[in-house]
BAVEXTI-220036 format. One record per residue (C-alpha): residue number from 1; x, y, z; residue in three letters. Coordinates in steps of 0.2 Angstrom, whole numbers, plus 2048, in hexadecimal, padded with zeros to 3 digits. Example, Ala and Ser with C-alpha at 12.3 -4.5 7.8 and 13.67 -1.06 7.14 Angstrom:
REM residues 2
[selo 1,[83E,7EA,827],"ALA"] [selo 2,[844,7FB,824],"SER"] 
***
This chain:
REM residues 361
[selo 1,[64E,DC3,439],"UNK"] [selo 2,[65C,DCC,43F],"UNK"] [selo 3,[667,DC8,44D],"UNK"] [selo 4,[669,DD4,45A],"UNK"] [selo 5,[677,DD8,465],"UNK"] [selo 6,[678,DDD,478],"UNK"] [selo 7,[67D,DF0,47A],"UNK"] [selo 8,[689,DF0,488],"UNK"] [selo 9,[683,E00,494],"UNK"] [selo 10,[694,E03,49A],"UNK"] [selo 11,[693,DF8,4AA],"UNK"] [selo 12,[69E,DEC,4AC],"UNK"] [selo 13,[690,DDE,4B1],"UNK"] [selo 14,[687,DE4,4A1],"UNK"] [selo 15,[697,DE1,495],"UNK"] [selo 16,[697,DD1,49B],"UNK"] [selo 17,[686,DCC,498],"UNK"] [selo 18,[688,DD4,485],"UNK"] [selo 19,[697,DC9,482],"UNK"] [selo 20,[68C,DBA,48A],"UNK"] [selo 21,[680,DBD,47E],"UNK"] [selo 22,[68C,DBE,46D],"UNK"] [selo 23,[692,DAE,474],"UNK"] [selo 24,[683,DA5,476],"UNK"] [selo 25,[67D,DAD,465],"UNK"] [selo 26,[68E,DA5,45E],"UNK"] [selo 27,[688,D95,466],"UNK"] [selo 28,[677,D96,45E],"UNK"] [selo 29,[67C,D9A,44D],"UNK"] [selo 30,[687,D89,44C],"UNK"] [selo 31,[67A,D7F,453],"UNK"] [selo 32,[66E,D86,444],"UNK"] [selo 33,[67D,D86,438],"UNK"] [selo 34,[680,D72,43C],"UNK"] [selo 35,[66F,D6E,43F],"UNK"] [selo 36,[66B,D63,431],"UNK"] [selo 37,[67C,D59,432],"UNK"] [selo 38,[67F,D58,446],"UNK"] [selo 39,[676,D4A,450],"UNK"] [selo 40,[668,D52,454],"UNK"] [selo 41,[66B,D4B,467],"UNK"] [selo 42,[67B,D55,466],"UNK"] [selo 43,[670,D66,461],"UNK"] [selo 44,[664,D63,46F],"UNK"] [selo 45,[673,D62,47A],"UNK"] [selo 46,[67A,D71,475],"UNK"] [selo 47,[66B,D7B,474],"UNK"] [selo 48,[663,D75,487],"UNK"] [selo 49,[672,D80,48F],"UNK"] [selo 50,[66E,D8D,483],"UNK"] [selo 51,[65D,D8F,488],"UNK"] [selo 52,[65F,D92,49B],"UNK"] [selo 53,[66D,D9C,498],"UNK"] [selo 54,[664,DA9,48F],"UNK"] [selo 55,[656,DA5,49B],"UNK"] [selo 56,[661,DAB,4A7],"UNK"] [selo 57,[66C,DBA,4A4],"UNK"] [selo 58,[660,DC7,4A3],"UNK"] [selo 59,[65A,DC3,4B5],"UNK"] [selo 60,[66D,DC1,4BD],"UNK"] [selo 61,[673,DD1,4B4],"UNK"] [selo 62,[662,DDA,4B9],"UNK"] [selo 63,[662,DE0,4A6],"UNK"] [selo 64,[657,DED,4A1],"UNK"] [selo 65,[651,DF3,48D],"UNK"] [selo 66,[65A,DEF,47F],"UNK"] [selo 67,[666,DE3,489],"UNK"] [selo 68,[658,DDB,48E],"UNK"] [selo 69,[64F,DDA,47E],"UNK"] [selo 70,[65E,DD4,475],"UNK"] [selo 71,[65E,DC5,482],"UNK"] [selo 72,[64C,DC2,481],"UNK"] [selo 73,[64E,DBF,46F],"UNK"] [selo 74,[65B,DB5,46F],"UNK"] [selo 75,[653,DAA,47A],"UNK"] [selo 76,[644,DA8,470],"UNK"] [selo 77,[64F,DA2,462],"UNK"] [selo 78,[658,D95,46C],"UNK"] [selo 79,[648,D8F,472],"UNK"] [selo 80,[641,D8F,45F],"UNK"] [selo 81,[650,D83,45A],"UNK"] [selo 82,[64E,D78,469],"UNK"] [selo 83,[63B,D75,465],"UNK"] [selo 84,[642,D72,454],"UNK"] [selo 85,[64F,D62,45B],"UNK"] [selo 86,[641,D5D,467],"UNK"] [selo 87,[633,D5A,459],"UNK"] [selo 88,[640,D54,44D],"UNK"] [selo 89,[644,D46,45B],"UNK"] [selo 90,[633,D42,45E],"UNK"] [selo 91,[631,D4E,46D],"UNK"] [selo 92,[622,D55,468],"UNK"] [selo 93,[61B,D5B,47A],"UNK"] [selo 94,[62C,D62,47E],"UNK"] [selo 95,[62B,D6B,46C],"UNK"] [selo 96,[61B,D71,46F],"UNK"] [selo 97,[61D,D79,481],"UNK"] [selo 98,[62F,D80,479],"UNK"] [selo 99,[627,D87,468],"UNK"] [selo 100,[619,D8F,474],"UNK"] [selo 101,[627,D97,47F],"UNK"] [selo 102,[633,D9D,46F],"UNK"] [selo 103,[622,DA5,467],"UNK"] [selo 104,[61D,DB0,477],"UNK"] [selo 105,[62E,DB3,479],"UNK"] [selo 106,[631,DB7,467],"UNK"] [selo 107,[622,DC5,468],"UNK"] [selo 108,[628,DCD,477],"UNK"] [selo 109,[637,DCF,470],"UNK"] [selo 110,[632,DD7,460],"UNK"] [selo 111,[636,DCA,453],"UNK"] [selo 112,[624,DC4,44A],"UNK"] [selo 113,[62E,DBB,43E],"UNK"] [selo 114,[636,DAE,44C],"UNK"] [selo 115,[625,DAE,456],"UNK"] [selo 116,[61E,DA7,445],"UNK"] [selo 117,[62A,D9B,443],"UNK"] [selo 118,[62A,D94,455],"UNK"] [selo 119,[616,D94,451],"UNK"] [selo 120,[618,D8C,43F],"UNK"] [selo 121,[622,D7F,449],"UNK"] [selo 122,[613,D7C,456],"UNK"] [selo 123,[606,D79,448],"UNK"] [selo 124,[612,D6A,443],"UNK"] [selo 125,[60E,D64,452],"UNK"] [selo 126,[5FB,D66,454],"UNK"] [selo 127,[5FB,D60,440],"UNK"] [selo 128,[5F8,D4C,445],"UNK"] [selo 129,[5EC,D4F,451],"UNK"] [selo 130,[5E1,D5D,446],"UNK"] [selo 131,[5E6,D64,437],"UNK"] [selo 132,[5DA,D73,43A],"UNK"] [selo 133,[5E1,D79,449],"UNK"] [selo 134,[5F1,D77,441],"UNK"] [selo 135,[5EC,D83,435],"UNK"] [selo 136,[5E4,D8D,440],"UNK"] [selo 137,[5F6,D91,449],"UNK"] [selo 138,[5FB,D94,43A],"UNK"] [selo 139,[5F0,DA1,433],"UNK"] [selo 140,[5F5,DAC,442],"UNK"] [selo 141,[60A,DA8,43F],"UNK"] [selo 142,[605,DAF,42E],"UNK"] [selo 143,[5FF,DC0,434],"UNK"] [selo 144,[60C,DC2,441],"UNK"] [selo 145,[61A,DBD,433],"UNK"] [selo 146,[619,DCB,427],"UNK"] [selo 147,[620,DCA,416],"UNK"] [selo 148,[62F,DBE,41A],"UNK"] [selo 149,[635,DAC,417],"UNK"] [selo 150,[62D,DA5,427],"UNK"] [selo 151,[61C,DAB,41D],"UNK"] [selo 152,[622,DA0,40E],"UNK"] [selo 153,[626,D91,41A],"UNK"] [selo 154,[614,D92,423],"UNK"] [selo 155,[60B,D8F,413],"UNK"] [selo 156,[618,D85,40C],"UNK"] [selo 157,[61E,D78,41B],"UNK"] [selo 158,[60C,D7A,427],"UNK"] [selo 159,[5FE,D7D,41A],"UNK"] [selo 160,[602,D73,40F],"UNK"] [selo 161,[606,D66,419],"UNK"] [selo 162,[5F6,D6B,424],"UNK"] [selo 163,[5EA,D69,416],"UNK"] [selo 164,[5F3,D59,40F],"UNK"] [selo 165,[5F0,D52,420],"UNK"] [selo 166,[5DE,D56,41E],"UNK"] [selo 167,[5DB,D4F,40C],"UNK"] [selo 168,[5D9,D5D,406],"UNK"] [selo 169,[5E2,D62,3F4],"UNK"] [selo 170,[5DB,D71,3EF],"UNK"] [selo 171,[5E2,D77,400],"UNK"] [selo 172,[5F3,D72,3FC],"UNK"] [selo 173,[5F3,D78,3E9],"UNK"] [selo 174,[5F0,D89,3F1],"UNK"] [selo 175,[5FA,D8B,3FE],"UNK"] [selo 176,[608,D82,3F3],"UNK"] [selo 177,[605,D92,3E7],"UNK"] [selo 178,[605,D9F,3F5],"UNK"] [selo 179,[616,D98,3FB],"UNK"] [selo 180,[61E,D99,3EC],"UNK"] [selo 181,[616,DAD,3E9],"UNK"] [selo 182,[61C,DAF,3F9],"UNK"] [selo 183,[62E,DAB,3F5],"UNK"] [selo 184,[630,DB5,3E4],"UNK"] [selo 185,[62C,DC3,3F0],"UNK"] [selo 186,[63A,DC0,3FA],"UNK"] [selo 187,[64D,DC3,3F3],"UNK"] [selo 188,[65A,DB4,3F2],"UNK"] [selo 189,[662,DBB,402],"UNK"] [selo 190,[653,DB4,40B],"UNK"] [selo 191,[653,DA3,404],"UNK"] [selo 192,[665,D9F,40E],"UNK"] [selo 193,[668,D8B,40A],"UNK"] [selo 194,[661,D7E,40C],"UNK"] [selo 195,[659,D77,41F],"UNK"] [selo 196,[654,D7B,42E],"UNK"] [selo 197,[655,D91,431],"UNK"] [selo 198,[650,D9C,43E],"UNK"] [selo 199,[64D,DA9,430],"UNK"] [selo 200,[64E,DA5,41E],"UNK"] [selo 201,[645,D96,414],"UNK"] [selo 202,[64C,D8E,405],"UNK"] [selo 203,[645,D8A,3F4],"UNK"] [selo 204,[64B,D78,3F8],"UNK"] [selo 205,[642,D78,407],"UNK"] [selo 206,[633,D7E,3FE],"UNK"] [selo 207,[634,D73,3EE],"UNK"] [selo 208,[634,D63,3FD],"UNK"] [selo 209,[624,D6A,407],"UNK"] [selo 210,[61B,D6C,3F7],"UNK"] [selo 211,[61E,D5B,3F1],"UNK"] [selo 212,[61E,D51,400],"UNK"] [selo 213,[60B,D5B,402],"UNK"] [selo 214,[606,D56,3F2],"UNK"] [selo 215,[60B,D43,3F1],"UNK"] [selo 216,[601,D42,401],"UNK"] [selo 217,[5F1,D4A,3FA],"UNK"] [selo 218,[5F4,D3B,3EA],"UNK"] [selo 219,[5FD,D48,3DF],"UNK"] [selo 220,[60E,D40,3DD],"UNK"] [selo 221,[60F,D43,3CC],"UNK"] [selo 222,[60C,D56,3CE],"UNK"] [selo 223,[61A,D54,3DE],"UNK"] [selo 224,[627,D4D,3CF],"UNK"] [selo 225,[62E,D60,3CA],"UNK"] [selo 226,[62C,D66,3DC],"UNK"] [selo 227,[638,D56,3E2],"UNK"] [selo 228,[644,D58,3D4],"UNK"] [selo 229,[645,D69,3D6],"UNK"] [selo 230,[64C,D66,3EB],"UNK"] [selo 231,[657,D56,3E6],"UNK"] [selo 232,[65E,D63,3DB],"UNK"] [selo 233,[662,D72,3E6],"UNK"] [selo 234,[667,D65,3F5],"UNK"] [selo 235,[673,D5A,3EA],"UNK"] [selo 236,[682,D63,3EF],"UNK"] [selo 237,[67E,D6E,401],"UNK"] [selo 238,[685,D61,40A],"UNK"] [selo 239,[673,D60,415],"UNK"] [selo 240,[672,D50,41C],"UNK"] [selo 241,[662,D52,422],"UNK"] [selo 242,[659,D5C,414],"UNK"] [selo 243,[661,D4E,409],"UNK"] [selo 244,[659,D3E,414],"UNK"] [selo 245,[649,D49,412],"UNK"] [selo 246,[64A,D4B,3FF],"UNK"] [selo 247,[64D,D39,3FC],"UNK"] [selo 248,[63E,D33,408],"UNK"] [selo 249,[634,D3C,3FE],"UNK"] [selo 250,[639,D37,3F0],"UNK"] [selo 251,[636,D25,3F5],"UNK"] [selo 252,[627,D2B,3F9],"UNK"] [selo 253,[621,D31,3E9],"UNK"] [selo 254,[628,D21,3E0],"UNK"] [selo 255,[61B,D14,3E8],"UNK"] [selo 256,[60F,D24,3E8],"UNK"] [selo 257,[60E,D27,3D6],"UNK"] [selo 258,[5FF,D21,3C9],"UNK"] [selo 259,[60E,D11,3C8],"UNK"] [selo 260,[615,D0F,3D5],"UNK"] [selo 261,[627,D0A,3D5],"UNK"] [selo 262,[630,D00,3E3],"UNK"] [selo 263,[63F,CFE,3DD],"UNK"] [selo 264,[641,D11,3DD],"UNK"] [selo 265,[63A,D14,3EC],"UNK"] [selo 266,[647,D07,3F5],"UNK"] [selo 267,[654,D10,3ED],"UNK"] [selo 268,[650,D21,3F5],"UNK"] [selo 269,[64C,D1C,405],"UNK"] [selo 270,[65D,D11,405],"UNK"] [selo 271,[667,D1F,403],"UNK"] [selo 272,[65C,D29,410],"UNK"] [selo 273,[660,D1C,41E],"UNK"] [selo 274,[671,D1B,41A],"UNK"] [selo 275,[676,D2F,41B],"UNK"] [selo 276,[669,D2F,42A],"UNK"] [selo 277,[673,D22,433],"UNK"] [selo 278,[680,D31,437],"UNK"] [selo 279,[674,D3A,440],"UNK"] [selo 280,[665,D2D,442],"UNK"] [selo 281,[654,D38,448],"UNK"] [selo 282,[641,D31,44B],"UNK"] [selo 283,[63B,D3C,43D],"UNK"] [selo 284,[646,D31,432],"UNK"] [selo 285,[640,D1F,439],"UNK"] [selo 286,[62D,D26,438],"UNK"] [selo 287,[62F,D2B,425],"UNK"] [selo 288,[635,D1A,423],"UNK"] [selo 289,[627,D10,42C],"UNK"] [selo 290,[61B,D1B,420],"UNK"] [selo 291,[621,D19,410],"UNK"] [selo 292,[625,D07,415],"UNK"] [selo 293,[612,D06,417],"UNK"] [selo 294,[60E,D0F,409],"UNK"] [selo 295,[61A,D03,3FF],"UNK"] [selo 296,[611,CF5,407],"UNK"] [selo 297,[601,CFA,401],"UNK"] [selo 298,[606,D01,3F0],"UNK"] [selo 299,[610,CF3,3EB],"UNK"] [selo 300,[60C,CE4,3F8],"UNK"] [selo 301,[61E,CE5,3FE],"UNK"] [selo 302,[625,CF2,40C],"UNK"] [selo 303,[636,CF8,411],"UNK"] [selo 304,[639,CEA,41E],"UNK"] [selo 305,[64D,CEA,420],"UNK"] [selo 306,[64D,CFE,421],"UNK"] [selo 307,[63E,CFC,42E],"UNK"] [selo 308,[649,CF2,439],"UNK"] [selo 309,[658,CFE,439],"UNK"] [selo 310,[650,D0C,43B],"UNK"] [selo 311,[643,D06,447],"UNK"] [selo 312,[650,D09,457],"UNK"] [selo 313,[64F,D1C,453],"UNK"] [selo 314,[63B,D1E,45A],"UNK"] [selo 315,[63B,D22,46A],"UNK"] [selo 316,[62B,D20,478],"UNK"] [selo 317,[61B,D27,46F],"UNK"] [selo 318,[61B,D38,478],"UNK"] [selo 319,[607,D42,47C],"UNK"] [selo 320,[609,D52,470],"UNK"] [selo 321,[5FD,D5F,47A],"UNK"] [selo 322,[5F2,D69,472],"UNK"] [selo 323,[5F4,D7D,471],"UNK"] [selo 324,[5F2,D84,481],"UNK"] [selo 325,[5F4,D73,488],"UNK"] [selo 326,[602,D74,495],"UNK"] [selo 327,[60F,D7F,489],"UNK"] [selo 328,[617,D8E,48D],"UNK"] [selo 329,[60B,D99,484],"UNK"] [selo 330,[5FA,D9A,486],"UNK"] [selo 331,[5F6,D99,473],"UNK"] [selo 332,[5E5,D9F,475],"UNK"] [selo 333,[5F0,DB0,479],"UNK"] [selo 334,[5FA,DAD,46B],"UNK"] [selo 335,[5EC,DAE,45F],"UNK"] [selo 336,[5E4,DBB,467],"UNK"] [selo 337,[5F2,DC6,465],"UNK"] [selo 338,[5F5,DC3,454],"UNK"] [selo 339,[5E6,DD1,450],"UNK"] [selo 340,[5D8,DC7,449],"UNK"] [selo 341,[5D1,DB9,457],"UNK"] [selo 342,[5DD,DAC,44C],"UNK"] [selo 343,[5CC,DA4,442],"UNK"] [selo 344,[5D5,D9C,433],"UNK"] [selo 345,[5C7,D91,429],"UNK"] [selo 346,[5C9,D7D,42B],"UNK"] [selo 347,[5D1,D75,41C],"UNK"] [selo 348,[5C2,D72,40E],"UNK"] [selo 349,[5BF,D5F,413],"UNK"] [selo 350,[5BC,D63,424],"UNK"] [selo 351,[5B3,D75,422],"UNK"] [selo 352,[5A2,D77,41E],"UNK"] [selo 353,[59A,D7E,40F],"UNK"] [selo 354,[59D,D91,40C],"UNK"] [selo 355,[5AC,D92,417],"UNK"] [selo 356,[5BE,D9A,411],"UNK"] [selo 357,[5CD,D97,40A],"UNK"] [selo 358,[5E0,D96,412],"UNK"] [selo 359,[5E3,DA7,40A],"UNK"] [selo 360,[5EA,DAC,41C],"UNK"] [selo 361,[5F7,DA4,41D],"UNK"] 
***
């Protein structure tokens, strides 16, 4: 994905609408840059001013063309990274209806890539709820994201993850391998570092989906290389939040394991609660309260204390809609536009005999 700029046509209301935009593009790209060591209440802040301002512009400064376009986008990624803090905050209805608006958005604008990754971001979503229609949305991101990391990151973060949900392991051993073919594709340059991106995906990134998706499907021993391969490239990026996520998965794959080992686990997710403290999120506290309860029944002894502090940072249950559910998009649209009716087979423990593969996505 590459940024656009507003072309000033000469007038003076159009100069300053294209030096409103560099601004708020300047504005976006911190919040992006800081994303993983802000509060995330501090990056939802920022971005909700964002987000009507380029709503906005394009309307007061009756912007026309490229000026126009250039806003559009812009607006669509703002909205991308606000559905991003809203799900990571346990918002999941507002991330829906925000992902659905940054995808439409996204493909009016030009930018398949981004629309892929707003969508990418709306399958996590629908993933609790059904695993197949989660990989359903994905499928169509995967066609509308051509040959680029937000390709890599729907096979490695939402089918894996997809097909994990659904028991199904064969399904996560291939999407696992069409990740990482995915990346080798891609050049270093697209990788960028570690965390959350509008437009590159890390290997670190990676390395954590793959293992996080295999210790779920009762693989944690063939997580271990995945895991020590992200505590690695995370060691030293100063990524608060890519480093809390490596280490619950870590604990994770301690009480996991064929033999399972508390003392290990505790370790980890001590030192997950104690850098997540500095910017304490609900996806935190929920890791937590699962690998508490997978500790629990593993070893006969849960993660109490670390329950208890961390417990304060859920919020009220929020309803997460369905596609086309009260969003901004009509998803039904979405996949229709994505050229092939959006049919992406069910993951194996759900499909019935003779059906397809995820090769898709």
């Amino acid at each position: 994905m590459v940024p656009m700029k507003a072309e000033s046509p000469g007038t003076a209301g159009h100069e300053t609408a294209a030096s409103l935009h560099d601004t708020c593009l300047a504005a976006l790209r911190a919040a992006v840059a800081n994303y993983e060591t802000v509060d995330l209440a501090v990056t939802a802040s920022t971005l909700e001013p964002l987000e009507e301002t380029t709503r906005t512009i394009p309307q007061q400064y009756r912007l026309r063309g490229r000026p126009a376009i250039d806003w559009m986008w812009l607006h669509a990624a703002v909205t991308t990274a606000a559905a991003a803090a809203a799900y990571d905050r346990g918002q999941h209805a507002r991330a829906a209806s925000r992902a659905d608006r940054a995808a439409s958005l996204a493909r009016a604008a030009g930018d398949g890539p981004l629309a892929a990754r707003a969508l990418a971001l709306r399958a996590r979503v629908v993933r609790p709820h059904s695993p197949a229609v989660a990989l359903q949305i994905a499928g169509s991101a995967a066609r509308i994201a051509g040959r680029s990391p937000t390709r890599a990151l729907i096979a490695g973060k939402v089918a894996t993850s997809a097909c994990a949900a659904a028991g199904d392991a064969a399904g996560v051993r291939d999407a696992v391998a069409r990740a990482w073919a995915t990346m080798a594709e891609l050049g270093e340059e697209a990788h960028g570092r570690p965390g959350f991106s509008l437009d590159t995906y890390s290997p670190a990134d990676l390395a954590l989906a793959c293992a996080e998706a295999l210790t779920t499907v009762g693989a944690a021993d063939e997580a271990a290389p995945y895991l020590d391969r992200a505590a690695s490239l995370i060691a030293r990026s100063g990524q608060t939040g890519m480093i809390v996520s490596v280490r619950m998965a870590q604990s994770r794959a301690a009480v996991a394991r064929s033999c399972p080992d508390r003392d290990e686990a505790i370790e980890h997710a001590s030192e997950a609660v104690t850098l997540a403290a500095r910017r304490p999120a609900e996806w935190v506290a929920r890791l937590v309260r699962d690998v508490s309860d997978l500790a629990e029944i593993r070893t006969g002894h849960g993660f109490d204390e670390l329950v208890a502090i961390t417990s304060a940072w859920i919020t009220e249950p929020e309803p997460a809609p369905l596609p086309g559910a009260g969003g901004g998009a009509d998803f039904g649209a979405m996949v229709a536009a994505s050229g092939r009716g959006g049919i992406v087979p069910a993951p194996r423990a759900e499909a019935p005999a003779g059906s397809g593969t995820t090769d898709e996505i």
